[in-house]
C-alpha positions in Angstrom: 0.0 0.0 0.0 1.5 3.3 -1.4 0.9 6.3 1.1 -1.5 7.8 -1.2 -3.4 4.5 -1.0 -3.1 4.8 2.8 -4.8 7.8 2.9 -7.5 7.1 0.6 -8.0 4.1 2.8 -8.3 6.7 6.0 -10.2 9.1 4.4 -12.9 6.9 3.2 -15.6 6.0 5.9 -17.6 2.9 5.4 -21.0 2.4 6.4 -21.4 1.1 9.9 -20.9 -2.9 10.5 -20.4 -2.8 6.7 -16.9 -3.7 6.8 -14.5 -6.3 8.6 -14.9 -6.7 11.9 -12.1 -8.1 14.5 -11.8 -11.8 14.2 -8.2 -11.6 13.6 -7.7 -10.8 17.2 -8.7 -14.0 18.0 -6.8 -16.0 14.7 -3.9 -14.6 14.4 -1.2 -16.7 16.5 1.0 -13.4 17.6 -2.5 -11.8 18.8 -3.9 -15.0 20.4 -0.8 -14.9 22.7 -1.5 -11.6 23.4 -5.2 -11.8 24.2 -4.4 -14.7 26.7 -1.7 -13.3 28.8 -4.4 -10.1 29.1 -7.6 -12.9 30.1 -4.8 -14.7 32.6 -3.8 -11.4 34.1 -5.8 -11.4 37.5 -5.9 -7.4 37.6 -6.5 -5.8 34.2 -10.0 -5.1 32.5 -8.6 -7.0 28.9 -10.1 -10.0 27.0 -11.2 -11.0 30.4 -12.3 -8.3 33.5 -10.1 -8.9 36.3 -10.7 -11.7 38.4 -11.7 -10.4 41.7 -14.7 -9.5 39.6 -15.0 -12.6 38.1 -15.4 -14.1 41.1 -18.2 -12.0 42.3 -19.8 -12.7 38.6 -19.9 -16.5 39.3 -21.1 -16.5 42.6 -24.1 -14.5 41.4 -24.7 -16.5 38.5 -24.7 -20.1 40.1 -27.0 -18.3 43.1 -29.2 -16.6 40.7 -29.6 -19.5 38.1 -29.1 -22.0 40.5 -26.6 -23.9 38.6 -25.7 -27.6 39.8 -25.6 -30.7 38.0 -29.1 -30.2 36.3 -27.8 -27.3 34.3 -26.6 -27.1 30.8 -24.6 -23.8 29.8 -23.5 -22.6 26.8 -20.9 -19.7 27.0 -20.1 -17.9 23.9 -16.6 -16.5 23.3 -15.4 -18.2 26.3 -11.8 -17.7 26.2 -9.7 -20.2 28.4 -12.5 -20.9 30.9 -12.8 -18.6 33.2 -16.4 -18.8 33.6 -16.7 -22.5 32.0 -14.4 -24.1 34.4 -15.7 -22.7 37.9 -19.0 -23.4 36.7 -18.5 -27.1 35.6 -16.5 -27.1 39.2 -20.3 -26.5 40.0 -21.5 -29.8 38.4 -22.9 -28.1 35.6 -22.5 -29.6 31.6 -20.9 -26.3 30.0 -19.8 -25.9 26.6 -17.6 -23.2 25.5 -17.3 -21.7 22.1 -13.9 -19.4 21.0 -12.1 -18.1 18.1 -8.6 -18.6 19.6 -7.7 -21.9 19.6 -4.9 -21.2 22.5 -7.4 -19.7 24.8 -9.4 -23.3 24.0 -6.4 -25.2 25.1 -5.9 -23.4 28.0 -9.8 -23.8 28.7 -8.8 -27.5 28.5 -5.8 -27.5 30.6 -7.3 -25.7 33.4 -10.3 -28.9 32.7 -8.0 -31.5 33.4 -5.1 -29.3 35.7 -4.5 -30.1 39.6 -6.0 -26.8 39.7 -9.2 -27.1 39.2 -11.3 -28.6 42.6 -12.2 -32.1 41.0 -10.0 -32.2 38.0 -11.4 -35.5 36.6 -15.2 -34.3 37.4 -14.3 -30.9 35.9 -13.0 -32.3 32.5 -16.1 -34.6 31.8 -18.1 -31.8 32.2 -16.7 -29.2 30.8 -16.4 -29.3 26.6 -14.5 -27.2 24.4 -14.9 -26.1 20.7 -12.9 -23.8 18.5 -15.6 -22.2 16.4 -16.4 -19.1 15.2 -20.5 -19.1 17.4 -22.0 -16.6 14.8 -22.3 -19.8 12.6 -21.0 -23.3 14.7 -23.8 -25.7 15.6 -25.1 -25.0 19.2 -26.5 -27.7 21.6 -29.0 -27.6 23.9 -28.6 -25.5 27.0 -30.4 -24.0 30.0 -28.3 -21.0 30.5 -26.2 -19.2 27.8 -23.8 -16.7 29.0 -22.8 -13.6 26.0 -20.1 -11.7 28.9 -17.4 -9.0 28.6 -19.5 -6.6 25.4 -19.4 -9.1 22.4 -23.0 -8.3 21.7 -22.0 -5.2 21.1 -18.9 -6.0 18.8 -21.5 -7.7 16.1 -23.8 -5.9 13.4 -27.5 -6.0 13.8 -27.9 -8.8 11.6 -25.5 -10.6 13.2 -26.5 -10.1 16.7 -30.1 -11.1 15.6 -29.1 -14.4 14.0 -27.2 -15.6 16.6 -30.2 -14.6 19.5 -32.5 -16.3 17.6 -30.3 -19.5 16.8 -29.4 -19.9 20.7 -33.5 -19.1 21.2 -33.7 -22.3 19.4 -31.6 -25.0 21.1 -32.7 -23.1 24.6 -34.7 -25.5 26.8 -37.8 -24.3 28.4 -37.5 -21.8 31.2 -34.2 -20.9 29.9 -32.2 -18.1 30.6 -29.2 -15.6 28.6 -27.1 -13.5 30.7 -25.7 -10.2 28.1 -23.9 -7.6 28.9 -24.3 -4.4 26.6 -22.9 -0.8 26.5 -24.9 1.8 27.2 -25.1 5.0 24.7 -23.4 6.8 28.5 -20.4 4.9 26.7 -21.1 6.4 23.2 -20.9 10.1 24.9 -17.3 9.4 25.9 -16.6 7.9 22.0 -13.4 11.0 20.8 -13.1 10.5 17.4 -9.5 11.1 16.0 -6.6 9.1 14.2 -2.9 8.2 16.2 0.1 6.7 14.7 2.6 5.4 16.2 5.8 2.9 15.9 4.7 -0.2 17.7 1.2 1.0 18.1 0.3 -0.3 21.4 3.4 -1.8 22.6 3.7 -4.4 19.9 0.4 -5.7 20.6 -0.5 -6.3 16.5 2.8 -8.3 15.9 6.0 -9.6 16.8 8.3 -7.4 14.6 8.7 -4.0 13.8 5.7 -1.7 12.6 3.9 1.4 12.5 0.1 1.7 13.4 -2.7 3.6 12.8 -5.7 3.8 14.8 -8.6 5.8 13.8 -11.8 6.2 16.0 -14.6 7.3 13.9 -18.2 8.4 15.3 -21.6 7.0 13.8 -24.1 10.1 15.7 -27.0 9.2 14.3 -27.1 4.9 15.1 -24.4 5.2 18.4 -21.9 3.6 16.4 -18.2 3.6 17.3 -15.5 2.1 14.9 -11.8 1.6 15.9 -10.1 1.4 12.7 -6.5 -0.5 13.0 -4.5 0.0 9.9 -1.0 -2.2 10.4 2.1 -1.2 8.4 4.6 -3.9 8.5 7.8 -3.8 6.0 6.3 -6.8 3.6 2.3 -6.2 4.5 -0.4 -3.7 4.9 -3.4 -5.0 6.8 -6.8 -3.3 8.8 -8.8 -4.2 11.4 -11.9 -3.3 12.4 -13.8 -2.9 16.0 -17.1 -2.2 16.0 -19.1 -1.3 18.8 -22.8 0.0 19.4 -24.2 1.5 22.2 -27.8 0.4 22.6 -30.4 1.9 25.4 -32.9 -0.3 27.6 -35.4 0.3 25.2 -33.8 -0.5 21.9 -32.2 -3.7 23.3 -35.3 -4.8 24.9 -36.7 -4.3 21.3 -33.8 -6.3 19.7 -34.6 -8.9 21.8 -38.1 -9.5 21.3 -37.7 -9.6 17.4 -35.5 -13.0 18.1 -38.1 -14.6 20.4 -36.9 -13.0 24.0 -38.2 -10.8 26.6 -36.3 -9.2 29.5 -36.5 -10.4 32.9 -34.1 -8.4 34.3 -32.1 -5.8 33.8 -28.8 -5.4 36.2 -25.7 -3.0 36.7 -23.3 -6.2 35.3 -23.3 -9.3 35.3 -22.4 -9.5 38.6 -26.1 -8.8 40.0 -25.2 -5.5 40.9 -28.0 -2.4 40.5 -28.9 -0.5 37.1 -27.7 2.4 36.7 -28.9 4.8 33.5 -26.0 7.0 34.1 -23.2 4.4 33.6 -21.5 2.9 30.6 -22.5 -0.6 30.7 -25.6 -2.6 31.9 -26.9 -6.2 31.7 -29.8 -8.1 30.7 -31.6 -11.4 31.6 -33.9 -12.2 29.1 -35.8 -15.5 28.6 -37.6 -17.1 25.5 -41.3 -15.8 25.0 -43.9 -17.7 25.0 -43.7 -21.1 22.5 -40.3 -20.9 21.8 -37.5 -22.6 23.1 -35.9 -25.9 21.9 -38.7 -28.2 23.6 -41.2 -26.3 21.6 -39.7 -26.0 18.4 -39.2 -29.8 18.1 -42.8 -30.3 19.0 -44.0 -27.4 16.2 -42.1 -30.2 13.6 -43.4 -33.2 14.7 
């Protein structure tokens, strides 16, 4: 990419979710590295929040959904287990879905690891897929856990496909536990452009580079992009993080068009209290009425 190419590339603003989106932080192998030493790393807010709060978010959850040996759960974008693990450590049948196939081995090591309380127990129940969950097959669950914004990260489309295929293989009286940001987060969105050598210290790859990183505002939908444009001596590449910022209302809306309502709408996902002023919020929602796995198979009979 000549320089005039790279800024034509800058200057041109797609449509939102029309472009890209940021898979490759979970494919490529420098990145996966990265992501897991930030979702191992007990006291940062990356990949993973830290895991004092992780704590809290389990012990809510396995309270709240009462989750023993009777529960299935589903998370999506689980990383290396940090929900899956303690929860199967619960005598729940979880199944975690991830891009990064070494987060899924590290999901699978912690399984079968002296660490975990009943290691053997832990490993049967606890299954691991690499897979991208937009589109891989999903089995039957109780509880499906979306945690840490990825909700926000896909286009509409997206985000309605996949909410209405885990709908499908949800058993009755199900439950899925989201967290969203809130359009609080959209008013602290600066847009602006950065380059640096090494953007992010050497975060996008091994060897030398130069990074760009655009933020562009979408007003009218509460759209943010981060635009990463990666100069490397023998390769050009972008990446692209989307994120919308969707209100009580419009997500309680979303919802519903896939076959959900909301049951409950929290601070986090660690039970704490709503609060319309902050960035971030969470939802419980629950099929509606005549839908959920048990039904569906019944409507084909």
């Amino acid at each position: 990419m000549t320089p005039y190419e790279l800024a034509q590339h800058l200057a041109h603003i797609p449509e939102s979710f029309a472009v890209g989106g940021p898979q490759e932080l979970w494919t490529d192998p420098h990145m996966q590295e990265r992501m897991l030493a930030f979702h191992l790393d007990p006291d940062i807010d990356a990949a993973s929040r830290d895991h004092a709060f992780i704590a809290r978010s389990l012990d809510w959850i396995v309270d709240r959904f009462e989750v023993d040996g009777a529960r299935r759960v589903l998370d999506l974008g689980c990383g290396p287990g940090l929900y899956a693990n303690p929860l199967a450590e619960h005598g729940a049948r979880v199944h975690g879905i991830d891009l990064s196939a070494v987060a899924i081995d590290a999901a699978r090591q912690r399984a079968t690891s002296q660490e975990a309380t009943t290691p053997r127990a832990t490993s049967a129940r606890a299954s691991f897929e690499v897979a991208d969950y937009r589109t891989a097959p999903l089995p039957e669950h109780d509880l499906a856990l979306l945690i840490y914004l990825d909700h926000c990260a896909m286009s509409p489309a997206d985000r309605h496909r996949l909410l209405r295929r885990v709908r499908d293989r949800m058993r009755t009286g199900g439950h899925l536990l989201v967290d969203l940001h809130a359009p609080a987060h959209f008013a602290t969105v600066t847009a602006g452009c950065t380059v640096e050598d090494r953007l992010m210290d050497g975060f996008w790859a091994p060897g030398p580079y130069v990074g760009v990183h655009q933020t562009v505002r979408y007003d009218a939908e509460q759209v943010a992009l981060d635009r990463y444009v990666l100069v490397e001596p023998d390769r050009t590449r972008t990446v692209h993080v989307w994120t919308a910022h969707l209100s009580v209302d419009q997500a309680t809306a979303e919802f519903a068009a896939a076959g959900f309502r909301v049951v409950e709408v929290l601070g986090d996902v660690a039970g704490s209290a709503y609060d319309p002023d902050a960035p971030e919020y969470a939802v419980v929602v629950t099929p509606t009425a005549a839908t959920g796995s048990r039904w569906v198979a019944a409507a084909r009979r």
